[in-house]
C-alpha positions as CSV (number, residue, x, y, z in Angstrom):
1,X,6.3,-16.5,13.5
2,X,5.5,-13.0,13.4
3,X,2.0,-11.9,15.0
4,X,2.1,-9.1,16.9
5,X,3.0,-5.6,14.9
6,X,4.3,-2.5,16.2
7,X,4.6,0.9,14.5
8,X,6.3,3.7,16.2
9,X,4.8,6.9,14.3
10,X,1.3,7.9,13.4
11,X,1.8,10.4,10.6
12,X,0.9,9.0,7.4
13,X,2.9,6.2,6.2
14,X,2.7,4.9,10.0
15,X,-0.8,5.0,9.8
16,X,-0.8,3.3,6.4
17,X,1.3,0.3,7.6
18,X,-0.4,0.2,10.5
19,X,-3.9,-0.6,8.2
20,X,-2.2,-3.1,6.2
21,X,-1.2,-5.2,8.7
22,X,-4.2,-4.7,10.2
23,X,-6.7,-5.8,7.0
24,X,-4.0,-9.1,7.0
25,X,-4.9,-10.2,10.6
26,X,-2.1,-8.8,12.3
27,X,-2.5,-7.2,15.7
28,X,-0.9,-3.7,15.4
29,X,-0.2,-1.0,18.2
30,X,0.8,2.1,17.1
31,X,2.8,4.6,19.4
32,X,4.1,7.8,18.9
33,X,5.0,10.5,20.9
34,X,2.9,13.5,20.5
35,X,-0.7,12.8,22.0
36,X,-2.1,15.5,19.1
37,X,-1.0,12.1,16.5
38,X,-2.6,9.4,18.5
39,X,-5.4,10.9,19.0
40,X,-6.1,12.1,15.6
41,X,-5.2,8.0,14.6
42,X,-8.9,6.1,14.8
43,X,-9.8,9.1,12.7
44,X,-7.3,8.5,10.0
45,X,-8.0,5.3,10.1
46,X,-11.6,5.3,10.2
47,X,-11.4,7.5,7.2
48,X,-9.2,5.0,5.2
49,X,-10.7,2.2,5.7
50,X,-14.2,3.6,4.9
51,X,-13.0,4.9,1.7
52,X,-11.5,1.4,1.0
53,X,-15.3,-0.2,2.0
54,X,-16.9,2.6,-0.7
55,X,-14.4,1.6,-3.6
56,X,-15.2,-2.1,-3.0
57,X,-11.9,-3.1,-2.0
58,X,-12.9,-4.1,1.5
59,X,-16.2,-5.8,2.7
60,X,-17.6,-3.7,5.9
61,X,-16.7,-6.4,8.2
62,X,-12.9,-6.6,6.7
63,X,-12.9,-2.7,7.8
64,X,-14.5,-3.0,11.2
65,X,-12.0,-5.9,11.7
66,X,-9.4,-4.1,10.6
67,X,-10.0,-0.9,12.3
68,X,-10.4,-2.7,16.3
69,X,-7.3,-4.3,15.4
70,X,-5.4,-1.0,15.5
71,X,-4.6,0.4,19.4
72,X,-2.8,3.4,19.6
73,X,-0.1,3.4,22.8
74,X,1.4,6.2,24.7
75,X,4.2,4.9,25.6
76,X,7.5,3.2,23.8
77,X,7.5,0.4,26.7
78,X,4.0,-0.5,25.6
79,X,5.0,-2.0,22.8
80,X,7.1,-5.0,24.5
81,X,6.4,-8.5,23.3
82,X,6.0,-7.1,19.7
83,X,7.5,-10.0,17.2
84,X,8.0,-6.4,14.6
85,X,8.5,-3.3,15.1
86,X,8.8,-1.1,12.1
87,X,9.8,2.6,12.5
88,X,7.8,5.3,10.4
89,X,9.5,8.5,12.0
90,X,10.8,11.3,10.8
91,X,13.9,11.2,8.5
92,X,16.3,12.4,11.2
93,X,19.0,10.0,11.9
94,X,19.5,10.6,15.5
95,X,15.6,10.3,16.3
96,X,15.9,7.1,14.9
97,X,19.1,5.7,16.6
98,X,17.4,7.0,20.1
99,X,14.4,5.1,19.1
100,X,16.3,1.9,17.9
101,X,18.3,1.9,21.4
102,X,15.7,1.7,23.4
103,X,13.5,-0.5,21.3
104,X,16.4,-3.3,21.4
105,X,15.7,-3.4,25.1
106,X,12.0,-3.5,24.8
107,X,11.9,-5.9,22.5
108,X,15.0,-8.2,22.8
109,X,13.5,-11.2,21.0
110,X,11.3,-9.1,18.0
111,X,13.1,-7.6,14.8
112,X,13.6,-4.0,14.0
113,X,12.7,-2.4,10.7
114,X,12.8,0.8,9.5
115,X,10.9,2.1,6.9
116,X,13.7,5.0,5.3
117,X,13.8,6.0,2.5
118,X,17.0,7.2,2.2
119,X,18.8,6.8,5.6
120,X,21.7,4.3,6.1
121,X,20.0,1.3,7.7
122,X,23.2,0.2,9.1
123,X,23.7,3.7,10.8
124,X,19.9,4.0,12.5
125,X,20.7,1.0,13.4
126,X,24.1,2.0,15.1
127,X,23.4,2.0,18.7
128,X,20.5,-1.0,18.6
129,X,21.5,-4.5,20.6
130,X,21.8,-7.1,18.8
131,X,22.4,-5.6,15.2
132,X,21.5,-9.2,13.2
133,X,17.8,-8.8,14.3
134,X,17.7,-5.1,12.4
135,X,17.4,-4.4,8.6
136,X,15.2,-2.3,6.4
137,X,11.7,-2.8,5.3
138,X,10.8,0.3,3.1
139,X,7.1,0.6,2.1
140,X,5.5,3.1,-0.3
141,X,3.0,5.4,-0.3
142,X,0.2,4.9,0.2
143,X,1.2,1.1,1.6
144,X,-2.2,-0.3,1.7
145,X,-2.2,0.4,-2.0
146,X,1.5,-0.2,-3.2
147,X,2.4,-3.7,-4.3
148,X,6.2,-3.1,-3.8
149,X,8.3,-3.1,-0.3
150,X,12.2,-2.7,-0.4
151,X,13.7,-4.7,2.0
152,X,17.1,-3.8,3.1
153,X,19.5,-6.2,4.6
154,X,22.8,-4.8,6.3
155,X,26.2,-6.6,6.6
156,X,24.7,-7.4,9.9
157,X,21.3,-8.8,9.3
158,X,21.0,-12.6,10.3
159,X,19.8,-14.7,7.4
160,X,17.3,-16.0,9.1
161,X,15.7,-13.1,10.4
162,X,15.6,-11.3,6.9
163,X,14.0,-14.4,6.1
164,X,11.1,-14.4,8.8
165,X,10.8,-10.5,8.0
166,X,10.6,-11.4,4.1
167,X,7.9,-14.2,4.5
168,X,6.1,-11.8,6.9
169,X,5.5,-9.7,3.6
170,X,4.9,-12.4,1.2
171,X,2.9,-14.1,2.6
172,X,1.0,-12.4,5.5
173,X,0.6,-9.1,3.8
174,X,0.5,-10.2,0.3
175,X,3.1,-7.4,-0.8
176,X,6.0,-8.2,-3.3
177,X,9.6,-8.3,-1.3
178,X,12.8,-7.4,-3.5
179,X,15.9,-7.6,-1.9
180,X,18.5,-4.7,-1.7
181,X,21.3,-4.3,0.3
182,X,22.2,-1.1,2.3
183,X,23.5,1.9,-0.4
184,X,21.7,5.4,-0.7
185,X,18.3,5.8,-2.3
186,X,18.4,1.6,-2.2
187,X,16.8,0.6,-5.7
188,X,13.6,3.0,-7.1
189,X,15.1,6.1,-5.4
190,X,18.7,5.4,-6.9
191,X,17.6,4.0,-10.2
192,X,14.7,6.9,-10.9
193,X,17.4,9.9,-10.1
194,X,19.0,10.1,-13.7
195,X,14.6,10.6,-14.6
196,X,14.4,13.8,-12.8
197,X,17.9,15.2,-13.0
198,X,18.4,14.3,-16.8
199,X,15.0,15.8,-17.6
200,X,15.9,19.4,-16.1
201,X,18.9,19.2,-18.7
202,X,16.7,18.3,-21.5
203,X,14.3,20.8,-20.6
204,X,15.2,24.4,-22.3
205,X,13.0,27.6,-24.4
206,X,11.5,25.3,-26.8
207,X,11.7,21.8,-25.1
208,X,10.0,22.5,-22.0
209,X,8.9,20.5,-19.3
210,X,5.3,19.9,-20.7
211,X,7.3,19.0,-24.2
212,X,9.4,16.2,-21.9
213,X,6.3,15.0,-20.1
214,X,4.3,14.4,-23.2
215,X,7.3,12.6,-24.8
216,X,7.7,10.8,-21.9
217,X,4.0,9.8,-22.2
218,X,3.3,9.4,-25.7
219,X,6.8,7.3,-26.8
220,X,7.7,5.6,-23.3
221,X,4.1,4.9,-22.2
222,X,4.8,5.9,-18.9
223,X,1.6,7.3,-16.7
224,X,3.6,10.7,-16.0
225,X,6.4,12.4,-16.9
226,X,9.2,13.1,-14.3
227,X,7.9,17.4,-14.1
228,X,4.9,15.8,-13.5
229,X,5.9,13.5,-10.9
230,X,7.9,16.1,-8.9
231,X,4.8,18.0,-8.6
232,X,3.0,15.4,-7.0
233,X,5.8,14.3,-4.8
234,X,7.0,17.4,-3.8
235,X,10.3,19.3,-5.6
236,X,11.2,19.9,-1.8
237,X,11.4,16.4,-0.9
238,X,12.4,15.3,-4.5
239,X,15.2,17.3,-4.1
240,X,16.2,16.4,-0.7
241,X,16.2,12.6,-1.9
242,X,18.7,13.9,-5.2
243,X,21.0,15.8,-2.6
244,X,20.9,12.9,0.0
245,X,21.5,10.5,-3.1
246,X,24.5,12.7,-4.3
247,X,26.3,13.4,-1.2
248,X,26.2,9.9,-0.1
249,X,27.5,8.5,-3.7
250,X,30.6,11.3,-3.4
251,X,29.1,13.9,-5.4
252,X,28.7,12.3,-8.7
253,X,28.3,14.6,-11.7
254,X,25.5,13.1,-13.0
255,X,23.4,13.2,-10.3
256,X,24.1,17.4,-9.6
257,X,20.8,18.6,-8.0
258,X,19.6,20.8,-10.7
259,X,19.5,24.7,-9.9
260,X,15.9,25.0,-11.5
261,X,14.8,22.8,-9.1
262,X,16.3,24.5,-6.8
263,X,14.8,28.1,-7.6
264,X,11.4,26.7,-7.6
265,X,12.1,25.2,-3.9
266,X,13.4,28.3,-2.7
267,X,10.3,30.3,-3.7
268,X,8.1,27.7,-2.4
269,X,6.9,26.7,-5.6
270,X,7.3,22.9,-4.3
271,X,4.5,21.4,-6.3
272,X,1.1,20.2,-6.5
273,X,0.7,20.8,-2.5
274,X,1.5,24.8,-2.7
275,X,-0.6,25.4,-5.9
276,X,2.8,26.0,-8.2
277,X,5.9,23.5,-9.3
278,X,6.8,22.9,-12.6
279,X,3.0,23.5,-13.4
280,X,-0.3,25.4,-12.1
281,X,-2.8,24.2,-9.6
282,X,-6.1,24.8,-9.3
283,X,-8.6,22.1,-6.4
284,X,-5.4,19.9,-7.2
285,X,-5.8,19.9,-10.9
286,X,-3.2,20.8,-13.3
287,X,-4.3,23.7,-15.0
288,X,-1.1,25.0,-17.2
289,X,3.0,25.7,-17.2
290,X,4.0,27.6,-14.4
291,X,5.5,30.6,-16.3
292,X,8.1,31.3,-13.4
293,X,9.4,27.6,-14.4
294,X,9.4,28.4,-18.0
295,X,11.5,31.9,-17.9
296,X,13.8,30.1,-16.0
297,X,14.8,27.3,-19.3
298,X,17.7,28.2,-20.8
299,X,17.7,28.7,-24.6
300,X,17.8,25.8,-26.8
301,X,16.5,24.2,-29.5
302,X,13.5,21.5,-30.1
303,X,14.3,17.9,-29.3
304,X,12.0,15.4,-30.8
305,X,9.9,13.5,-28.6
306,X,11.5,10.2,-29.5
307,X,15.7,11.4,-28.5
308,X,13.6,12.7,-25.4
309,X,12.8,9.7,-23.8
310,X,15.3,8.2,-25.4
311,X,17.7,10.0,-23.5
312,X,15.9,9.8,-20.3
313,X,15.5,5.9,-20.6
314,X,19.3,5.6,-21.3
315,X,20.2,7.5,-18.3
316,X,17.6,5.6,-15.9
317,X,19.0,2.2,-17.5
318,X,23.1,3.6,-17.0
319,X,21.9,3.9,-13.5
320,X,20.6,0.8,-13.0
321,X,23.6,-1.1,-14.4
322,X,25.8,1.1,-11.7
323,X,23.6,-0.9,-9.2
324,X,24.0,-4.6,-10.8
325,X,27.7,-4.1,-11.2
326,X,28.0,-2.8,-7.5
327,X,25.9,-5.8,-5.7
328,X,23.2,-3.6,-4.9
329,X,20.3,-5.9,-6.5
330,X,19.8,-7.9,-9.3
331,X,18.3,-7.2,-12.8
332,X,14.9,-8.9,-12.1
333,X,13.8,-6.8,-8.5
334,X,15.4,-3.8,-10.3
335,X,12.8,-4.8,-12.9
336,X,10.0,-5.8,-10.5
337,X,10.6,-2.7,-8.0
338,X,10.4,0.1,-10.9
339,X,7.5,-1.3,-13.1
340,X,5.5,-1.3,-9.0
341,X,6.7,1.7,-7.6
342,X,6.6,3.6,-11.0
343,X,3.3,1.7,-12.8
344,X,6.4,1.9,-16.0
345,X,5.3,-0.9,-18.7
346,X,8.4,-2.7,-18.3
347,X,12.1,-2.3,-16.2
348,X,15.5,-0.4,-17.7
349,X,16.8,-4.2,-18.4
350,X,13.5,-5.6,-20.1
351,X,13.5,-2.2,-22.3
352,X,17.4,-2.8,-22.8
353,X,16.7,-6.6,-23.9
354,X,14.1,-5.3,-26.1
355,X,16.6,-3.0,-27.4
356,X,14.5,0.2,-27.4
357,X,16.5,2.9,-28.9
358,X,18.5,3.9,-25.6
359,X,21.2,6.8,-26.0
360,X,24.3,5.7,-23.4
C-alpha cells in the first residue's frame, strides 16, 4: 500500500503534485536540487493552498493539514523508504535517467513514475534497477485541479505494480486513471496535434485564426479554439510537443510543425506569457489579432464556420483511430482523457457515433 510520497522537483507541476497528495493524506517530501526551489516551496505552497481555502474548495484545517504534510529535502538519499516517487524534472532525457539510476537504489522496494509529457518512459527509465517497478504517471496542469492522469505502462511494467500505482490514483487521490501504453505524446498530446497543426492550414487572409477560434466555439462548443489555446500554453512549448510528436512518429506529413508557428516562436511572440502569440495581451487579457500573425496568412478564401470545425474534428478523430488501431488506448480513455484534459463536450468517437459532420 502506498503511503509515503516522493517528488523530486519543486518547479510547478512538482509542487502541484506534491499538494494533491498532500490534501489526500499522503505524506510527501519534496527534493530538488537547487536550494533557490526548496526554499521558495512553503511559499508556493502556502500560496496555493490559501487560494484553494478563499474559493471554498478546502476548509482551513484541510490546508493547514495539507501544507505540514509537505517537507522539502536536500538531498536525493533523503527520500529512501518512499513507497512512490514521481519525477517532475525538466524534460531532458539524460537528467532523468541519472535521476532514475540512482533512485532505483534508494528506493529498491518503492515504484518509479515519471510525470513526462512527451519523453519515452521506457528510455528514462533505461538505466533504473528493476525496470517492472517503473512506468509513467502523467499529471496535468494544474494537478490539484485536473481530473485526468495518463498513466503509462512500458513492456516492462509488472501488472501488479501498474496496479498499486493505478489504485493509488483512484482511489487515494480521487483522480481518473486511463491507461496508455508507451508511444509519443501518449493519448491528449497525440490525439490534439491534428487541432493545432490542421488549424494553421485552415487559417489564411480571410479565415483567420480569430475566424477558426469562433468556429471552433460557436459549432463545436468547445471552451477555446486551438490559436487560443496555443497562446495560453505557450507556441514555444506547443511547438516543441508537435516537433517531439513528429520526429518520434517518422516525420509524418500530417503532423509538419507549421512554419507560422514557427515565425511567431522565433520572434518571441510565444503567447499569452510574452504579451503577443496568435493574439494581443494586455494584464493577461486578450485584447485583439496580433497583426504580425495576420500578415503572415497566406491568401485564401472564406471557409464557413461549420467545414471549419468540421475539418478540425475530422482530423482530431483520424488521429485518434491511428491510436485504437496501433494498441495505444482504447476508444473510451481516448474519450475520457480528451473531454478532462480539453473540458470538449464529448470525445472524437462519441462525436463520430453521433455522426457529426466530420470531413476524413
Amino acid at each position: 500500500m502506498i503511503q509515503r510520497v516522493a517528488v523530486v522537483g519543486a518547479g510547478t507541476m512538482g509542487v502541484g503534485i506534491a499538494q494533491l497528495c498532500a490534501q489526500s493524506g499522503f505524506s510527501v517530501k519534496v527534493h530538488d536540487p537547487e536550494p533557490a526551489a526548496l526554499a521558495a516551496l512553503p511559499a508556493k505552497l502556502r500560496q496555493s493552498l490559501d487560494s484553494a481555502v478563499l474559493k471554498g474548495r478546502l476548509s482551513t484545517q484541510q490546508a493547514e493539514r495539507a501544507f505540514h504534510g509537505v517537507s522539502g529535502v536536500s538531498e536525493l538519499g533523503d527520500l529512501a523508504g518512499a513507497d512512490l516517487v514521481i519525477e517532475a524534472a525538466p524534460e531532458i532525457l539524460t537528467l532523468k535517467q541519472d535521476l532514475f539510476e540512482k533512485l532505483s537504489e534508494i528506493c529498491p522496494e518503492g515504484l518509479l513514475a515519471t510525470n513526462t509529457s512527451s519523453l519515452s518512459v521506457a528510455a528514462i527509465m533505461k538505466r533504473a534497477r528493476s525496470p517492472e517497478r517503473t512506468l509513467g504517471v502523467h499529471f496535468f496542469n494544474p494537478p490539484v485541479a485536473m481530473k485526468l492522469v495518463e498513466m503509462i505502462r512500458t513492456d516492462a511494467t509488472h501488472p501488479d505494480a501498474f496496479r498499486a500505482a493505478w489504485d493509488f490514483v483512484l482511489t487515494g487521490l480521487r483522480r481518473t486513471p486511463v491507461d496508455v501504453k508507451d508511444v509519443p505524446g501518449f493519448i491528449v498530446n497525440r490525439v490534439m496535434r491534428p487541432y493545432y497543426v490542421t488549424a494553421q492550414r485552415l487559417a489564411n487572409s480571410r479565415t483567420s485564426c480569430a475566424a477558426v477560434d469562433e468556429s471552433c466555439r460557436s459549432v463545436g462548443g468547445v471552451p477555446m479554439g486551438p490559436f487560443e489555446l496555443m497562446d495560453l500554453i505557450g507556441l514555444d512549448t506547443n511547438l516543441a510537443i508537435t516537433k517531439a510528436i513528429y520526429e518520434a512518429l517518422g516525420r509524418p506529413e500530417r503532423l509538419t510543425p507549421p512554419t507560422l508557428q514557427q515565425t511567431l516562436v522565433d520572434k518571441g511572440m510565444i503567447g499569452r506569457k510574452s504579451g503577443k502569440g496568435f493574439y494581443l495581451y494586455a494584464d493577461g487579457k486578450k485584447i485583439g489579432e496580433n497583426p504580425e500573425a495576420t500578415a503572415a496568412l497566406s491568401q485564401g478564401a472564406a471557409s464557413p464556420a461549420q467545414d471549419i470545425w468540421s475539418n478540425l474534428l475530422g482530423a482530431v478523430v483520424s488521429e485518434a483511430e491511428c491510436l485504437v488501431s496501433e494498441g495505444t488506448a482504447g476508444a473510451p480513455d481516448i474519450d475520457t482523457a480528451v473531454k478532462l484534459a480539453m473540458n470538449f463536450p464529448k470525445g472524437p468517437f462519441e462525436w463520430r457515433k453521433e455522426n457529426t459532420a466530420v470531413k476524413p
